[in-house]
N, C-alpha and C positions, 0 to 999 in steps of 0.2 A: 594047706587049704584053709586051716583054722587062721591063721593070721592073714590071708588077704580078705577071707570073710571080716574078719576084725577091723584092718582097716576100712574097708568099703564103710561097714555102721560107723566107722569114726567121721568120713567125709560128709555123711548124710547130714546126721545129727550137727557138725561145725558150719555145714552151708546153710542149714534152716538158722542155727543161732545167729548167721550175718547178716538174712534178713532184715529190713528194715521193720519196725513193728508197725502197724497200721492205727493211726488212732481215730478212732470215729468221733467227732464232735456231738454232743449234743443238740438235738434241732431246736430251739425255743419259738415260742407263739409272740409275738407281738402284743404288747399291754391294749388295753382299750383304749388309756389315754394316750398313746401314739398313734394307732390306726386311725380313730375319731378326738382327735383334739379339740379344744374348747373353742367356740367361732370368736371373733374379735366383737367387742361393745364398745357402748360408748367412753370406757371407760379405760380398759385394759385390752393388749394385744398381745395374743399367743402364738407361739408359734415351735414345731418341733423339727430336729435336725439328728444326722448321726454321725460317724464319725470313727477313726482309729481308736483315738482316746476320745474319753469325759470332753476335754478341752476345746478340741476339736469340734467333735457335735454341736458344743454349746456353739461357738463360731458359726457352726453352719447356720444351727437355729435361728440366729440375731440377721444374719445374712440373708435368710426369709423372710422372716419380718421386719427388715429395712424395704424388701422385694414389694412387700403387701403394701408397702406405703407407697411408692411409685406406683405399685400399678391404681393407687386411688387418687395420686394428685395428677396422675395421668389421665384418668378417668373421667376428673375433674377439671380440665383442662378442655378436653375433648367436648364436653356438653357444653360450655362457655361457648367454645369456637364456631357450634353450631351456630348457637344461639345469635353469637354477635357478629359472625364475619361468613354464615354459609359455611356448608360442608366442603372442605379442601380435602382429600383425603390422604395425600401424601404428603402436604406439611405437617397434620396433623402426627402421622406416621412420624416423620423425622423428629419433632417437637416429643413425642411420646420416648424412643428411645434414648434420645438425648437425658431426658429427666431421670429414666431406668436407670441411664450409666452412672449420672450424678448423684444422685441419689444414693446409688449402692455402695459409695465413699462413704454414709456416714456411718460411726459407730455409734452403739447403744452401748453404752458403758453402767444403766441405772435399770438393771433386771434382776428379775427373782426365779430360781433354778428350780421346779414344782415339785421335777421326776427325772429319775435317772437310770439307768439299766445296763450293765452289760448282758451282749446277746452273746458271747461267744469271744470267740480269737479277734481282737482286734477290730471290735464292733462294737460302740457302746450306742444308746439312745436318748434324747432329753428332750424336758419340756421346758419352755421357760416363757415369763410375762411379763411384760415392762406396762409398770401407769402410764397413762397417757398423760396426764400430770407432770409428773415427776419428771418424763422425757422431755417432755416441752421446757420447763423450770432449766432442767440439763443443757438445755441446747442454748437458752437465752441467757444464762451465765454463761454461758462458753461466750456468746459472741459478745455481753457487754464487758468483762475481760477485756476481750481481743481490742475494743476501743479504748477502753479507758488508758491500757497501754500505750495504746498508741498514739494516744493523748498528751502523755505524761511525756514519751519520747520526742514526742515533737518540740515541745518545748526547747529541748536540750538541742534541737538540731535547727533552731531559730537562728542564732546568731554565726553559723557556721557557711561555710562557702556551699555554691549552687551545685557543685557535683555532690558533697555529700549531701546534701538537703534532699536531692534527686534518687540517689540510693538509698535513703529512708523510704521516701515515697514510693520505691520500689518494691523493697523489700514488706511493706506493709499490704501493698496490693496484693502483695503473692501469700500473706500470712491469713487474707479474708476473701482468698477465692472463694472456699467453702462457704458465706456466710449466702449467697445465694440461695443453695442449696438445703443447707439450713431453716431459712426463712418460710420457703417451699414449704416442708415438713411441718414445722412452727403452723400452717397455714392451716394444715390439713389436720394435727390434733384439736387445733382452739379455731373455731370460725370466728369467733371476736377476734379473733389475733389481728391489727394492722399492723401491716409490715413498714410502712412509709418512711416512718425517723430513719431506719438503719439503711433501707435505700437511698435515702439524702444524706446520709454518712458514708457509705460507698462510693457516690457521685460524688463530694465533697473531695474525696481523697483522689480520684480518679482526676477532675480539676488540677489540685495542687500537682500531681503529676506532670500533669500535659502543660501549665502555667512553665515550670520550673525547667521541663524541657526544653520548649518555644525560649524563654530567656536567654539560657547558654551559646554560648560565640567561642569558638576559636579561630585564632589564627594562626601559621607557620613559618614561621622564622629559621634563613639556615645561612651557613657561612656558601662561598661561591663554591665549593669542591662536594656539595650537598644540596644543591640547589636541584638536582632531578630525582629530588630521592622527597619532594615535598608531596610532588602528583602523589603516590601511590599512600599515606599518610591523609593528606586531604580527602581522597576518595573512600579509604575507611572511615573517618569521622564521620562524613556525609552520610554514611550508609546505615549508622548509627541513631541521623533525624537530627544530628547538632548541625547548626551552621556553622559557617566556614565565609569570613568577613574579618578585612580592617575593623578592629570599632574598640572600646572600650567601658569602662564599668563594669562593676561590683562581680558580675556573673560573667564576666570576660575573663579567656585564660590563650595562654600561648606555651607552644611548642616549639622549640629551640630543637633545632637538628642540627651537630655540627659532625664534618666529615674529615679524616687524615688520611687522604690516597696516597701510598705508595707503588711506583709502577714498577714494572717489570715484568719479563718474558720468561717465556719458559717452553720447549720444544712445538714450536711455530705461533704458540699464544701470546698475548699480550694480557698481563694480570694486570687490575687494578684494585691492591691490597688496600680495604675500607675499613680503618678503624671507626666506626659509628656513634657519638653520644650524644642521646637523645634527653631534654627537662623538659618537664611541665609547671609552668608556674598560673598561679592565680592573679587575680587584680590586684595586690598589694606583693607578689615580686618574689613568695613565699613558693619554694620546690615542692611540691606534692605527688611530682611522681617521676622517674628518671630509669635510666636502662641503656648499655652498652653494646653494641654488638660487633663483630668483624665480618665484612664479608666479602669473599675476594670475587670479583669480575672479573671476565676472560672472554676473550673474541678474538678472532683470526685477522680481524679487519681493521683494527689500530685501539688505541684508548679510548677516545669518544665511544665506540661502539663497546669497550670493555666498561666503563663508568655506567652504561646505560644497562649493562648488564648485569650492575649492583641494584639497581632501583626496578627491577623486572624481580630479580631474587629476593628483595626488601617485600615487592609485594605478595611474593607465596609466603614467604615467614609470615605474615600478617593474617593470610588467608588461612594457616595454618595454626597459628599457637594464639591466633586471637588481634585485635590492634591493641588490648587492656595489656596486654602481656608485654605487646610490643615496646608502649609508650612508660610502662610501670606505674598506669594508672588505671583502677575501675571504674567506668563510664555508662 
């Protein structure tokens, strides 16, 4: 009796020890300067966020007060629109979220961290304030940078062919989307601020663009066992905004397609085996972009119908892996 009493207190005592322990957090109060934070001046904007970690919060924080700024050039925006063009109320709607979205890309990289708190497990809290100064400074060296670069590369891409001149101009446009945006902001720290130079620096660039586009000409050149394999090549380029013309000069380029069909059958098919070699050359004669491919055509219905079955297949590869991929040239 004594030892099954014995065991029984040993079971007890082992199943309460495997308990899990309970830990109770401590509750904490919230600081004053996070419930009631500092309102924003003419001068500096505050703003508080929280977060797993430190890191985190601080992020949220700056991602508020990027928020506070949209919703003021939105604001801003909106009493204009009255004023000048009557109340719309659904463009204004559309025009207001739009600015929300853009807007909420930019980072605040030039803040000061005031207060910080863990609240517990995985909760911290901050305060943080950016000059309105200092951010504006921030954002207009950001974007006379982004020109002056762009400046300096131009040069270098002056004497070079119209595709790459093209892809400069592209790649530049896509480097000062932001600078809109930007500008926006800029507007609404400094009301001196004119924005004008950098938007006729945008349109500038935007020009050379659409100039360099409009220049460009190809045409397609193929030997006769290649010759239906031009449609589907011609109609990706087109689709690109380059013409597609006889002509020549400077910004004029050709694509040479040439074709090696071998025929043959195969259990009731008709193969038409395409070895494919495709060049791109510019106005002075120079390869710039080149690429091989094989691709066999098959039809029931003889060879014409299996050749044409290569240049149907040429144009899903196209549709698929790009026409840049195709011709081994970026466009």
């Amino acid at each position: 009796m004594r030892v099954v009493l014995l065991f029984i207190f040993l079971l007890f005592f082992s199943a309460c020890g495997s308990q899990k322990r309970v830990v109770v957090a401590e509750v904490k109060e919230y600081p004053l300067w996070y419930l009631k934070a500092p309102m924003n001046d003419a001068n500096t904007l505050y703003s508080v966020g929280d977060g797993q970690t430190k890191e985190d919060a601080i992020a949220n924080a700056l991602t508020m007060m990027v928020s506070t700024l949209s919703v003021s050039i939105s604001s801003e925006f909106n009493s204009k629109s009255v004023i000048k063009e009557g109340s719309n109320s659904s463009n204004q709607a559309t025009y207001v979220n739009e600015v929300q979205s853009k807007v909420k890309q930019i980072r605040i990289t030039n803040y000061e961290l005031l207060n910080s708190q863990s609240m517990g497990y995985k909760q911290f809290i901050v305060l943080v304030k950016s000059d309105k100064k200092q951010l504006f400074d921030g954002l207009n060296k950001e974007i006379e940078q982004k020109f002056s670069m762009i400046q300096k590369q131009e040069r270098s891409y002056k004497n070079l062919d119209a595709i790459k001149q093209l892809s400069f101009y592209k790649s530049a446009k896509e480097s000062l989307k932001d600078v809109p945006n930007n500008l926006m902001v800029m507007s609404v720290l400094d009301k001196s601020f004119d924005d004008e130079i950098y938007l006729q620096k945008l349109q500038a660039i935007d020009e050379k663009y659409t100039q360099t586009l409009e220049n460009i000409s190809f045409s397609i050149e193929s030997n006769n066992q290649a010759s239906n394999l031009k449609s589907p090549l011609a109609k990706a380029i087109s689709a690109k905004k380059y013409k597609i013309k006889n002509s020549g000069g400077k910004d004029h380029f050709v694509i040479y397609v040439k074709s090696n069909i071998q025929k043959s059958h195969s259990y009731g098919f008709t193969l038409a085996r395409s070895a494919i070699d495709i060049t791109v050359k510019n106005s002075k004669g120079v390869v710039i972009g080149s690429n091989k491919l094989d691709i066999v055509g098959q039809s029931t219905q003889g060879y014409e119908v299996a050749k044409q079955n290569v240049a149907f297949k040429l144009d899903a590869i196209i549709k698929k892996e790009s026409i840049e991929k195709v011709i081994g040239l970026k466009i």
